[in-house]
C-alpha positions as a Python dict, from the first residue, in 0.01 Angstrom:
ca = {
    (1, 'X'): (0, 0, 0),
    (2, 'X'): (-141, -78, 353),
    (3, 'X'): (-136, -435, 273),
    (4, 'X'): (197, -447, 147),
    (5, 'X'): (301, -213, 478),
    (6, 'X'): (160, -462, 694),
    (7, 'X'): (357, -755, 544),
    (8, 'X'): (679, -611, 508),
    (9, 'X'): (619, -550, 882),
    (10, 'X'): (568, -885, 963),
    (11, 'X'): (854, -987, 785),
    (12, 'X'): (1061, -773, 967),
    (13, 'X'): (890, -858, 1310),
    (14, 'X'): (995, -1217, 1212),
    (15, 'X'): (1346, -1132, 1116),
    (16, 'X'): (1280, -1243, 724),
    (17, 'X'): (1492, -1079, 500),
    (18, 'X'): (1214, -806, 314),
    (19, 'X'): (1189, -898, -91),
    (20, 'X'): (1405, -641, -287),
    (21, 'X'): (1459, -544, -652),
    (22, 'X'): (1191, -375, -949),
    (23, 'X'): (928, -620, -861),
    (24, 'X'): (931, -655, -481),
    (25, 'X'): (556, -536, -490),
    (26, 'X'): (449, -826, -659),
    (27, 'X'): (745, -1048, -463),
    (28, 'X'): (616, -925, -132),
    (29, 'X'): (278, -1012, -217),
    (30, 'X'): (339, -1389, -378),
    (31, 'X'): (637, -1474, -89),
    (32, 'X'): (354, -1407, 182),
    (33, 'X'): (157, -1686, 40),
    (34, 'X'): (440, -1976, 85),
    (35, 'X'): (580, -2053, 367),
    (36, 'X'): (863, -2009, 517),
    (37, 'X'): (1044, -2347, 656),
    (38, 'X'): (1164, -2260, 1030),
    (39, 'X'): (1033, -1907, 1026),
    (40, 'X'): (701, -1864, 988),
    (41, 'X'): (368, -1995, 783),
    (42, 'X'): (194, -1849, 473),
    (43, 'X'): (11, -1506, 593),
    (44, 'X'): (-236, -1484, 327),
    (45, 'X'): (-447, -1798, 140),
    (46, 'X'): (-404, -1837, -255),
    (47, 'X'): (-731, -1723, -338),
    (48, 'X'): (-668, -1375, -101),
    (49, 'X'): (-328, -1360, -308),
    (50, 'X'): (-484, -1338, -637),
    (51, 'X'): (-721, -1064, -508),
    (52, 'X'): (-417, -850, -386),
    (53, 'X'): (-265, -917, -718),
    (54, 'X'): (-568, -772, -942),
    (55, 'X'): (-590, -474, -683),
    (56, 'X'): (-150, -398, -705),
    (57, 'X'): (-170, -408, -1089),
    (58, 'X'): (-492, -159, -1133),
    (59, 'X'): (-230, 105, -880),
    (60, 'X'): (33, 54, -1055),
    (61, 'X'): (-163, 122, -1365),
    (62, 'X'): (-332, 425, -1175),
    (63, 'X'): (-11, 562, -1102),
    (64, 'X'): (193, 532, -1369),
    (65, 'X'): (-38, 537, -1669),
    (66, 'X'): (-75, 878, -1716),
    (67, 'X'): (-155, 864, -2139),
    (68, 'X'): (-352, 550, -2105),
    (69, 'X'): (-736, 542, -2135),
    (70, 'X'): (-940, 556, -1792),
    (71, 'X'): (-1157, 172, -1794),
    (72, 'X'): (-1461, 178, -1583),
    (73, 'X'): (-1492, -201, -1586),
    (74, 'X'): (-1153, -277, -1471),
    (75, 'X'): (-1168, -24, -1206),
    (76, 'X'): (-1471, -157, -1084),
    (77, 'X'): (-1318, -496, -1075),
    (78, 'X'): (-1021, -328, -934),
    (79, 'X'): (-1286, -181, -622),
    (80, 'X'): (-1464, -530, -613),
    (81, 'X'): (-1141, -720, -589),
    (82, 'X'): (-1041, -483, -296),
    (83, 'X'): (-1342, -517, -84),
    (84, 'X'): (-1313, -926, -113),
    (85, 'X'): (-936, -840, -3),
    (86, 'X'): (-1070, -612, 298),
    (87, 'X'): (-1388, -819, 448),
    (88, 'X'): (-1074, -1143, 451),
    (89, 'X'): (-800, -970, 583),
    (90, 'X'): (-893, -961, 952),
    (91, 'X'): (-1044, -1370, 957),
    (92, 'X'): (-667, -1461, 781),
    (93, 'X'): (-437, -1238, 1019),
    (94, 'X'): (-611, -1380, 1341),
    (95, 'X'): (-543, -1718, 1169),
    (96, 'X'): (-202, -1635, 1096),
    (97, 'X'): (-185, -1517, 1433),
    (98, 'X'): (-269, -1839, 1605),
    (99, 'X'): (-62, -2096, 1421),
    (100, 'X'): (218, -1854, 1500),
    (101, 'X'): (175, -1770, 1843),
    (102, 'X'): (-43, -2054, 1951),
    (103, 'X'): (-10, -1987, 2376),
}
């Protein structure tokens, strides 16, 4: 939720139009990868997308799946996948940072 905060508030600092609709969780997660011609670059790196992706879908499953069985293993995949996500945010937003604001 933090992560998806903090790029929906980029987006908005850069005057991009936020994603919209059933899926924007998953839209505001993949658009941040591209580029956007004239506006900005990618925020996050392919590999840092797929991370955010594993850890969006074990939430959504933690908040909505109230009849399904608890998994251990994907939970600790989930946690894994998270802490790769946290120890590369900071190196990728200073990056992001830089090609945007270079001066």
């Amino acid at each position: 939720t933090s992560l998806e905060n903090a790029l929906l508030r980029t987006m908005d600092v850069l005057g991009e139009d936020r994603p919209s609709g059933p899926d924007w969780h998953k839209l505001v997660i993949d658009r941040s990868a591209r580029a956007m011609p004239g506006l900005r670059a990618p925020i996050l790196s392919k590999d840092t997308v797929q991370l955010a992706r594993e850890v969006r879908t074990f939430r959504h499953w933690a908040m909505h799946a109230y009849d399904d069985e608890f998994d251990p293993k994907r939970a600790a995949g989930a946690v894994d996948c998270a802490r790769q996500l946290a120890e590369r945010l900071r190196p990728l937003c200073e990056a992001f940072i830089e090609r945007s604001d270079p001066g």
